[in-house]
DRENVEX-547785 format. One record per residue (C-alpha): x, y, z; residue number from 0; residue in three letters. Coordinates in Angstrom, 2 decimals, m for minus. Layout:
<atoms>
+---------+---------+---------+-----+------+
:       X :       Y :       Z :  nr : rest :
+---------+---------+---------+-----+------+
:       X :       Y :       Z : NUM :  ALA :
...
+---------+---------+---------+-----+------+
</atoms>
This chain:
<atoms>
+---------+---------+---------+-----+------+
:       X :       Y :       Z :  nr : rest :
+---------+---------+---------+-----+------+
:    3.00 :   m5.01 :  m24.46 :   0 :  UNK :
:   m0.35 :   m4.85 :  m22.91 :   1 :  UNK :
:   m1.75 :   m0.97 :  m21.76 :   2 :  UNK :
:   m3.67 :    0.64 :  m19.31 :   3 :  UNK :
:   m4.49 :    4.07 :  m19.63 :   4 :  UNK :
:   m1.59 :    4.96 :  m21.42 :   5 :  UNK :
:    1.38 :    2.84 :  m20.08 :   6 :  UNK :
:    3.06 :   m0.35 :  m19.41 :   7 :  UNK :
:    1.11 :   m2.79 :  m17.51 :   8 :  UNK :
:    4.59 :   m3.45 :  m15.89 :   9 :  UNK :
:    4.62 :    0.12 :  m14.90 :  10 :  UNK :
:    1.37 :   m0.06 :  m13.26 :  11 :  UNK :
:    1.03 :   m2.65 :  m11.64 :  12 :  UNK :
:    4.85 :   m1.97 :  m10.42 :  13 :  UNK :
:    3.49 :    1.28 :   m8.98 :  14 :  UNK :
:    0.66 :   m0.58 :   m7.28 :  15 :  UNK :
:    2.53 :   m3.20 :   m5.62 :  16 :  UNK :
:    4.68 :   m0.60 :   m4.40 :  17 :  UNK :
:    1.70 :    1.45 :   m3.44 :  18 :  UNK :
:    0.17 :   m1.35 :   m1.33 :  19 :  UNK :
:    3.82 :   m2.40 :    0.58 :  20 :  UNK :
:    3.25 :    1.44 :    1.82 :  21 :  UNK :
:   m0.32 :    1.22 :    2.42 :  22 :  UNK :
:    0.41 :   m1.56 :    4.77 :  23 :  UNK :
:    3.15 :    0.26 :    6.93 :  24 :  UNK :
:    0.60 :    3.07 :    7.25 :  25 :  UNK :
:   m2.02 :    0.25 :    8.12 :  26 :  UNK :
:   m0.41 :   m1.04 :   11.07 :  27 :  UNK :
:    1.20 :    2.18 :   12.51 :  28 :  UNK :
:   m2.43 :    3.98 :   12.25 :  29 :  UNK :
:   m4.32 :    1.02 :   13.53 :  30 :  UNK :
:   m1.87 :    1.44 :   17.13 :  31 :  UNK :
:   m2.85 :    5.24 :   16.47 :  32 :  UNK :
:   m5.75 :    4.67 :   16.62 :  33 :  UNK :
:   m6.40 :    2.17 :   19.00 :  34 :  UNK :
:   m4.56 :    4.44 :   21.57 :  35 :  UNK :
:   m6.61 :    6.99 :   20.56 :  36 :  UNK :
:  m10.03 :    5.27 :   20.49 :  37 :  UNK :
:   m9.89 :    3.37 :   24.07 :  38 :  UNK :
:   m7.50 :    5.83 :   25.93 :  39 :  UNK :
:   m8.47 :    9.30 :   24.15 :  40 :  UNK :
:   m4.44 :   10.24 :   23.84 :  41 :  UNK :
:   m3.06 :   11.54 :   20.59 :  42 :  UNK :
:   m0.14 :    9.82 :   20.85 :  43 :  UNK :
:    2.50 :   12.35 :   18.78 :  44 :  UNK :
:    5.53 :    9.84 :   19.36 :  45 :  UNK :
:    3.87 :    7.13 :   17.64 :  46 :  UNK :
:    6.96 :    7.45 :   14.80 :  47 :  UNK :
:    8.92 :    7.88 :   17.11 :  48 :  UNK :
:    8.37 :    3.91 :   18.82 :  49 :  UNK :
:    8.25 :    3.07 :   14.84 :  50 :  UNK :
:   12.07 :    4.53 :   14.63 :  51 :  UNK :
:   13.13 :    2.86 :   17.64 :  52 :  UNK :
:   11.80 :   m0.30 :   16.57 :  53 :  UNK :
:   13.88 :   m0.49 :   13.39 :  54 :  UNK :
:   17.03 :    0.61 :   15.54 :  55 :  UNK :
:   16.05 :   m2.16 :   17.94 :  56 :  UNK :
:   16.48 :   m5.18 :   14.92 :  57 :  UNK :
:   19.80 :   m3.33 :   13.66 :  58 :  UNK :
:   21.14 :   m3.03 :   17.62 :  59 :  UNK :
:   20.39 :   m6.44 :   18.20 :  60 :  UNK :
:   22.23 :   m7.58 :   15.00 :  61 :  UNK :
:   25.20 :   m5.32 :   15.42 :  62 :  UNK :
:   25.40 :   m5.97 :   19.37 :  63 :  UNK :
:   23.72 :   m9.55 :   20.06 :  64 :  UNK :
:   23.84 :  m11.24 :   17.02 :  65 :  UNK :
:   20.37 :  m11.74 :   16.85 :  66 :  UNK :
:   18.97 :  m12.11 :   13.40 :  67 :  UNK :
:   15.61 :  m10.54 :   11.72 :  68 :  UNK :
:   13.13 :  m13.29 :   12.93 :  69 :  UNK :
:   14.16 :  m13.29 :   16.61 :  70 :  UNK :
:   13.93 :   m8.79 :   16.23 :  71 :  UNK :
:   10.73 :   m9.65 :   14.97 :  72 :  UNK :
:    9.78 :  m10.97 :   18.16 :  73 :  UNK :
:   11.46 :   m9.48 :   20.95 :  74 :  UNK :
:   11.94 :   m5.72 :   19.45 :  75 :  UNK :
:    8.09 :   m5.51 :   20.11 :  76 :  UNK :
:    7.82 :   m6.44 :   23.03 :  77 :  UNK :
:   10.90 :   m5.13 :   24.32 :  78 :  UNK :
:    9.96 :   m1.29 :   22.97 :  79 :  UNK :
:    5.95 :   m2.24 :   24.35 :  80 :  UNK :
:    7.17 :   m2.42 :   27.62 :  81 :  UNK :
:    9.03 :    0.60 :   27.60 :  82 :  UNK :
:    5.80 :    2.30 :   26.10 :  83 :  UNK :
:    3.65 :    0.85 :   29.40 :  84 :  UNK :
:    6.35 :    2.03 :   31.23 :  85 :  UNK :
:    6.00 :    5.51 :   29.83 :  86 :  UNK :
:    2.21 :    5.66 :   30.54 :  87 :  UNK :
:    1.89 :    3.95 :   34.08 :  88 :  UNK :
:    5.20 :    6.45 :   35.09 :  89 :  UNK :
:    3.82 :    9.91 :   32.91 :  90 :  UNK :
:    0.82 :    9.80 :   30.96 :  91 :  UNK :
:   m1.51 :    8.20 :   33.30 :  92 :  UNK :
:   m1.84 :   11.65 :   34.90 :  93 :  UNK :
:   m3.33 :   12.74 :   31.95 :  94 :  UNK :
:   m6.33 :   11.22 :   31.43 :  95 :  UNK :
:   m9.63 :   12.97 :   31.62 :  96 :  UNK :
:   m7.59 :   15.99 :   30.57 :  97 :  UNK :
:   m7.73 :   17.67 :   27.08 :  98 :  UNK :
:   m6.38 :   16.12 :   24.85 :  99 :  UNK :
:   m3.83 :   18.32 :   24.23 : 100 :  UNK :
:   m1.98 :   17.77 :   27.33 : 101 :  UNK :
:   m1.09 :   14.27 :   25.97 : 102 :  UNK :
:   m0.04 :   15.44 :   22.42 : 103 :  UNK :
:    2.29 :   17.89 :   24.42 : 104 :  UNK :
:    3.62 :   14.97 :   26.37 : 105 :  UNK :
:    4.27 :   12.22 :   23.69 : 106 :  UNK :
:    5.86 :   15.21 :   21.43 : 107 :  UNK :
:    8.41 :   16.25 :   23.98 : 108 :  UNK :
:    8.74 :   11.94 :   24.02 : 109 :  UNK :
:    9.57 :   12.34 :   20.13 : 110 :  UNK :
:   11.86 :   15.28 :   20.78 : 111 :  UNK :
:   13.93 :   13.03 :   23.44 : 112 :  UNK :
:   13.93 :    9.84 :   21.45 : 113 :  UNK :
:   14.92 :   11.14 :   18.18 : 114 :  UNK :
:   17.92 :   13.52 :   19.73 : 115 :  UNK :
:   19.18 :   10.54 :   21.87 : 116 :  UNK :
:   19.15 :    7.90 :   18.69 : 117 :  UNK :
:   20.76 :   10.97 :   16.34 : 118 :  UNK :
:   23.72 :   12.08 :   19.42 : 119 :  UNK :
:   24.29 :    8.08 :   20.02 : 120 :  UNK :
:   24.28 :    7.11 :   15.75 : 121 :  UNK :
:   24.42 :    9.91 :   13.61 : 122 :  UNK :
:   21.96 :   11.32 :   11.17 : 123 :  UNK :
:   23.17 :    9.04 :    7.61 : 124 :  UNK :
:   21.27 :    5.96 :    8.96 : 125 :  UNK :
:   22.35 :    2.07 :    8.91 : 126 :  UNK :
:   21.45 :   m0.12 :    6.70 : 127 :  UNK :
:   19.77 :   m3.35 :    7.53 : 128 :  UNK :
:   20.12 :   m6.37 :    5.46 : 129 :  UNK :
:   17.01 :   m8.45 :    4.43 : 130 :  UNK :
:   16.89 :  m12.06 :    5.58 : 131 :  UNK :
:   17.96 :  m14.70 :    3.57 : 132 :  UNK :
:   14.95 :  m16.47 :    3.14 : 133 :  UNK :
:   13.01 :  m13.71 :    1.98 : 134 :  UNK :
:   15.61 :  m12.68 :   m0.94 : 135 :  UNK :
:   15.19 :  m12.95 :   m4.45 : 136 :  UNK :
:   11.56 :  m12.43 :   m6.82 : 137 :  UNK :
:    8.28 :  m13.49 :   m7.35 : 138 :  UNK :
:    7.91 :  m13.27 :  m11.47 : 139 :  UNK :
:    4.65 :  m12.87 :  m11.57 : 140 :  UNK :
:    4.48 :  m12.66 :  m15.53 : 141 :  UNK :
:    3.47 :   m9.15 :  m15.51 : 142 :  UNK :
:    6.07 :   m7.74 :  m13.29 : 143 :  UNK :
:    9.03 :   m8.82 :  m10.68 : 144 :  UNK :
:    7.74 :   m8.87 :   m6.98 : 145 :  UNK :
:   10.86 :   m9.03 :   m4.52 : 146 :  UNK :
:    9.51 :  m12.09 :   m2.02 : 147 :  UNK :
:   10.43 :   m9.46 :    0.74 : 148 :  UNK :
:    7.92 :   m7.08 :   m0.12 : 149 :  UNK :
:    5.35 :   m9.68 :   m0.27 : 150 :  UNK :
:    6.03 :  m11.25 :    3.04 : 151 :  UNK :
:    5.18 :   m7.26 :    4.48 : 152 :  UNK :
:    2.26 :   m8.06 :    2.67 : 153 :  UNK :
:    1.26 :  m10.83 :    4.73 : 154 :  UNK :
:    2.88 :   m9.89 :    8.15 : 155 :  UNK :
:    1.23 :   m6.43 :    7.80 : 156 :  UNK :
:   m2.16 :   m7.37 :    7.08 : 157 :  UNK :
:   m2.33 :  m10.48 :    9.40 : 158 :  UNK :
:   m1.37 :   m8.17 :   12.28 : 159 :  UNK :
:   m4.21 :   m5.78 :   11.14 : 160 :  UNK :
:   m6.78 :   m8.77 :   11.63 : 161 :  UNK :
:   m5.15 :  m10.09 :   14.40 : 162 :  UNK :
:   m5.55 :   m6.57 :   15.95 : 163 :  UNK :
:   m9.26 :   m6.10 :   14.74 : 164 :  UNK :
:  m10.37 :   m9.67 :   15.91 : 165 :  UNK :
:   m8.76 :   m9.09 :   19.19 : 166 :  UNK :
:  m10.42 :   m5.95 :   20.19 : 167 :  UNK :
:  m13.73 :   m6.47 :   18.29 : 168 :  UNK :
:  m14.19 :  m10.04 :   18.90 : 169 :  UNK :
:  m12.88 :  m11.33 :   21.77 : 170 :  UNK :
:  m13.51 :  m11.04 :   25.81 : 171 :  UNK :
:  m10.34 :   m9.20 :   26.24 : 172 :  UNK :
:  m11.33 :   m6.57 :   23.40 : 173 :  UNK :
:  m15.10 :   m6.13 :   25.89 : 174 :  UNK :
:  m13.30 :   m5.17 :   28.48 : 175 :  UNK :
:  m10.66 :   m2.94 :   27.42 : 176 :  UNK :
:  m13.94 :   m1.44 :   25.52 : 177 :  UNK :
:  m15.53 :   m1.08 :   29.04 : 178 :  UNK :
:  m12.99 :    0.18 :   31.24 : 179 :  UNK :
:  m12.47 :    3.39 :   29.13 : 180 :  UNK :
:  m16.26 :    3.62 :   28.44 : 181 :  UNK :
:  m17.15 :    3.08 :   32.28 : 182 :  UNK :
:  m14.26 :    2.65 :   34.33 : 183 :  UNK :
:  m15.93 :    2.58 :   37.72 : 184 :  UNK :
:  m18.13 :    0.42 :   37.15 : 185 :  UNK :
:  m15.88 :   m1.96 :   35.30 : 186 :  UNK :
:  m13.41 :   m1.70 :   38.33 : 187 :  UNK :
:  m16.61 :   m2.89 :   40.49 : 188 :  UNK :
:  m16.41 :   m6.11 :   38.99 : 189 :  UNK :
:  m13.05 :   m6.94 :   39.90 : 190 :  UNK :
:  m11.24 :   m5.92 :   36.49 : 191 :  UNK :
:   m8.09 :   m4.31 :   37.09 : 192 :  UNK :
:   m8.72 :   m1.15 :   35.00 : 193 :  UNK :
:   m5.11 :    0.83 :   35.02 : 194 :  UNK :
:   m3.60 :   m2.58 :   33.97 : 195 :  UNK :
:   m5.73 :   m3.13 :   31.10 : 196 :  UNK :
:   m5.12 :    0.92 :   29.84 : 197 :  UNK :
:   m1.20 :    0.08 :   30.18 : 198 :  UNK :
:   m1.73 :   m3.37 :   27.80 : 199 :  UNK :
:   m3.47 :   m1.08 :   25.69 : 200 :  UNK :
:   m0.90 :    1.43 :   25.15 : 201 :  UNK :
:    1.64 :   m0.87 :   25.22 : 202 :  UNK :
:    0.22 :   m2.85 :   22.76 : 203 :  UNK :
:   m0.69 :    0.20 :   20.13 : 204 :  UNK :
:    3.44 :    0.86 :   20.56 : 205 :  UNK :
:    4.30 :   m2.56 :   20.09 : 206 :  UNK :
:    2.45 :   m2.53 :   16.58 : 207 :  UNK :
:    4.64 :    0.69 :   16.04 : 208 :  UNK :
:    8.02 :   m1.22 :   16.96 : 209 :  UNK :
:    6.76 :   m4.35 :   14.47 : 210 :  UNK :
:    6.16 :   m1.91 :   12.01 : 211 :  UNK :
:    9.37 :   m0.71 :   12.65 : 212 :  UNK :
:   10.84 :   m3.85 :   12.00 : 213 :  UNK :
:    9.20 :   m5.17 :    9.14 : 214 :  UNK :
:   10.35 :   m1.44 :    7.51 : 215 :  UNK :
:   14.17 :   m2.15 :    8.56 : 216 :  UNK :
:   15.43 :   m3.84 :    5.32 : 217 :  UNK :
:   13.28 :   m1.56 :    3.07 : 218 :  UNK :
:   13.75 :    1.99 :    4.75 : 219 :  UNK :
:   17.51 :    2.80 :    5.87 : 220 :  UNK :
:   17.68 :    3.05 :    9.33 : 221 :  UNK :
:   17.97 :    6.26 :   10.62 : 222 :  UNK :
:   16.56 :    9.17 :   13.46 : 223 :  UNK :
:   13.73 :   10.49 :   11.35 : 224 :  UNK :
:   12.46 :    7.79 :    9.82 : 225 :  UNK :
:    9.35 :    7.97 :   12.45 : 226 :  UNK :
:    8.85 :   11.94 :   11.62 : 227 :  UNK :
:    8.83 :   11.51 :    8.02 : 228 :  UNK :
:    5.54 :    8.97 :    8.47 : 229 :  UNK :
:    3.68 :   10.23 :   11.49 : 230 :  UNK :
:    1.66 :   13.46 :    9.94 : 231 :  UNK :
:    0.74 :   10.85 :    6.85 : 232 :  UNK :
:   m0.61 :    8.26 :    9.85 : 233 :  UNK :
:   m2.31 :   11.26 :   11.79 : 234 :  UNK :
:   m4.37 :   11.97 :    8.36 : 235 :  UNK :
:   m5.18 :    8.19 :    7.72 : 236 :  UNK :
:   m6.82 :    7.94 :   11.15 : 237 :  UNK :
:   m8.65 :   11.28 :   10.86 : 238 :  UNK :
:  m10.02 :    9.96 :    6.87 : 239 :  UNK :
:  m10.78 :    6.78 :    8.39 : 240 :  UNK :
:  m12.41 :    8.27 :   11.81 : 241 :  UNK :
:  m10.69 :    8.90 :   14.83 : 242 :  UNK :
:  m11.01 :    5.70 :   16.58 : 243 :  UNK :
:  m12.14 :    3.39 :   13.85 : 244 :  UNK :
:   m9.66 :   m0.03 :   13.74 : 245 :  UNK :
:  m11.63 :   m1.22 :   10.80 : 246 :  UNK :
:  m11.30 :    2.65 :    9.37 : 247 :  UNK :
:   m7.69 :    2.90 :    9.66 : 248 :  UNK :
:   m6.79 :   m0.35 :    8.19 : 249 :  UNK :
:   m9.26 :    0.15 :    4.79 : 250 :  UNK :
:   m8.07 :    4.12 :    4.72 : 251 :  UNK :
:   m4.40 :    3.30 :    4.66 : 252 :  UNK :
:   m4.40 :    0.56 :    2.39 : 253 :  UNK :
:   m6.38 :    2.51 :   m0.18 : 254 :  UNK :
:   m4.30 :    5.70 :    0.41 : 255 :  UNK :
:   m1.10 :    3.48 :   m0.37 : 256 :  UNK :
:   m2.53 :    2.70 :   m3.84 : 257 :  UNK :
:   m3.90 :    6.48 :   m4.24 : 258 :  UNK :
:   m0.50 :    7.28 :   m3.61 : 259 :  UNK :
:    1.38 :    4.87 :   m5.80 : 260 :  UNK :
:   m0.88 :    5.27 :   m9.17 : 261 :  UNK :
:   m0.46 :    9.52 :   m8.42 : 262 :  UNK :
:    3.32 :    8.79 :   m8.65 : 263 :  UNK :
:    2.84 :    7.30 :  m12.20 : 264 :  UNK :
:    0.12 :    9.98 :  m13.16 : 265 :  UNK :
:    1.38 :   12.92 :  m11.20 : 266 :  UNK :
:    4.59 :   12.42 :   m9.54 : 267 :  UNK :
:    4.68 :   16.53 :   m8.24 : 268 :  UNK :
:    1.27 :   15.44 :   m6.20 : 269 :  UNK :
:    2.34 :   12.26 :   m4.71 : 270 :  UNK :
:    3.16 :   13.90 :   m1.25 : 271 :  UNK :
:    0.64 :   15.63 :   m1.05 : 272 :  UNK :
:   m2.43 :   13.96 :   m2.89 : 273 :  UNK :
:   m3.13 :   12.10 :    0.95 : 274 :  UNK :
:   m3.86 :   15.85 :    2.55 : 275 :  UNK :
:   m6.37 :   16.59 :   m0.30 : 276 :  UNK :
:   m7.91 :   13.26 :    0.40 : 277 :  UNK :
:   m8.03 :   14.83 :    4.20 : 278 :  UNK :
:   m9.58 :   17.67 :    3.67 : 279 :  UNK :
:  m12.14 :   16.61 :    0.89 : 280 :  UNK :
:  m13.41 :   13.85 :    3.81 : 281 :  UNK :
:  m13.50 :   16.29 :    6.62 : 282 :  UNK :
:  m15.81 :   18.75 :    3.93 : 283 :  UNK :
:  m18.21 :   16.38 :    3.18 : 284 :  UNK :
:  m18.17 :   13.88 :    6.61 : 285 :  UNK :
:  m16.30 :   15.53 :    9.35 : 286 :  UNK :
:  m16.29 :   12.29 :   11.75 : 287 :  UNK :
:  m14.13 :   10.45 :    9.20 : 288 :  UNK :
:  m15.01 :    7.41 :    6.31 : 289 :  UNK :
:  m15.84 :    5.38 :    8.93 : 290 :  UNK :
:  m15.71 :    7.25 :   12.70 : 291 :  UNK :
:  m19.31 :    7.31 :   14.85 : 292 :  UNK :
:  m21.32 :   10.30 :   15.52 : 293 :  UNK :
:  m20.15 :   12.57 :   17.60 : 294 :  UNK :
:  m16.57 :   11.87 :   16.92 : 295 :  UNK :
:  m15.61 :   14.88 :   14.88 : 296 :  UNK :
+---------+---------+---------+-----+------+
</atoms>
């Protein structure tokens, strides 16, 4: 059997895979992080916390509405990104041009009310979530067994990272979300409705939480701390890649997903933590991030 450095080539590449079906959850919850972050200036704390609720938004609508993975894949986004614009036009709108701290308070008391209510109203063992039948069984890929599930995250996760990226770098829409936190007034002076534009932007970074949310359903069981147990790892993926950066974010977490997978075959003890060395070797050496502007450290 073929080796590399050591072991299996099944092992590895097992470990890899693996590695990069993480490094895409972490891509798509820190690239709403930080597009929150980067066009309304809001550490948004209860990030996981939309993440959880997304997942508990597919099982619900199984267990209540009959409603199957591919239609949860649809409406639990936009059902949870509403309640996120909601939450900013009602709460956090009051907020801005405040330190940033005032908003990390707010969306942390958020976390501590979502994660209560979903533990009172379902327990704390967590519900399992089946995965669709047309994304059961295995890729053999000669070298190792890929379940087709974890290849379809694959795809969904990283399409929604360009999808993301194109729309905010590349399109009309992305220039003037871009220009109403940069210069409000004077984008309100040409007849763009600013406030509505910051409420599609939150809503939009949550509704990327809630898909992620989804997509993690049939992997992750189902449960109220499923959101805590990720947030702190997305926090340090968006300051490694630079606070703000979409690009930075998605190219951080990806390659911190394989960092962490290959440290679980080399040095299992480190895996958990090998992501907060990572952190604090970047912020040494280049404070603003891998890939954040000047100025934004």
């Amino acid at each position: 059997m073929t080796e590399v450095f050591g072991l299996p080539l099944p092992v590895l590449a097992g470990q890899v895979m693996l590695g990069m079906v993480n490094g895409c959850f972490y891509a798509v919850l820190s690239l709403g992080l930080a597009v929150i972050f980067g066009l309304l200036r809001i550490v948004n704390f209860a990030h996981g916390a939309f993440f959880m609720a997304g997942a508990f938004g597919a099982w619900m609508l199984q267990r209540y509405a009959g409603l199957g993975y591919w239609a949860a894949l649809l409406l639990v986004p936009l059902v949870v990104g509403g309640l996120g614009g909601v939450f900013e036009r009602g709460l956090l709108r009051r907020l801005y041009g405040l330190d940033p701290i005032y908003g990390l308070l707010l969306t942390f008391g958020l976390v501590l009310v979502l994660e209560g209510g979903f533990r009172v109203a379902f327990g704390t063992s967590g519900q399992p979530y089946p995965v669709p039948a047309k994304l059961q069984g295995v890729f053999n890929l000669g070298f190792m067994v890929l379940p087709i599930y974890r290849a379809w995250v694959i795809f969904a996760a990283l399409a929604a990272c360009l999808l993301t990226w194109w729309l905010i770098e590349r399109t009309s829409l992305g220039a003037r979300l871009r220009a109403a936190t940069e210069k409000p007034a004077l984008t309100q002076s040409f007849g763009v409705n600013v406030p509505r534009l910051l409420t599609f932007t939150y809503a939009g970074g949550i509704a990327l939480a809630a898909f992620t949310g989804v997509l993690a359903a049939p992997i992750l069981h189902v449960n109220s701390g499923m959101g805590s147990n990720l947030v702190i790892i997305v926090f340090a993926i968006v300051v490694i890649g630079g606070m703000g950066s979409v690009f930075g974010s998605i190219v951080t977490a990806l390659g911190i997903g394989v960092i962490e997978g290959l440290t679980k075959v080399f040095y299992s003890e480190a895996s958990t933590t090998v992501i907060f060395v990572v952190m604090a070797l970047v912020l040494l050496l280049r404070p603003r991030g891998l890939f954040g502007k000047e100025g934004a450290a």
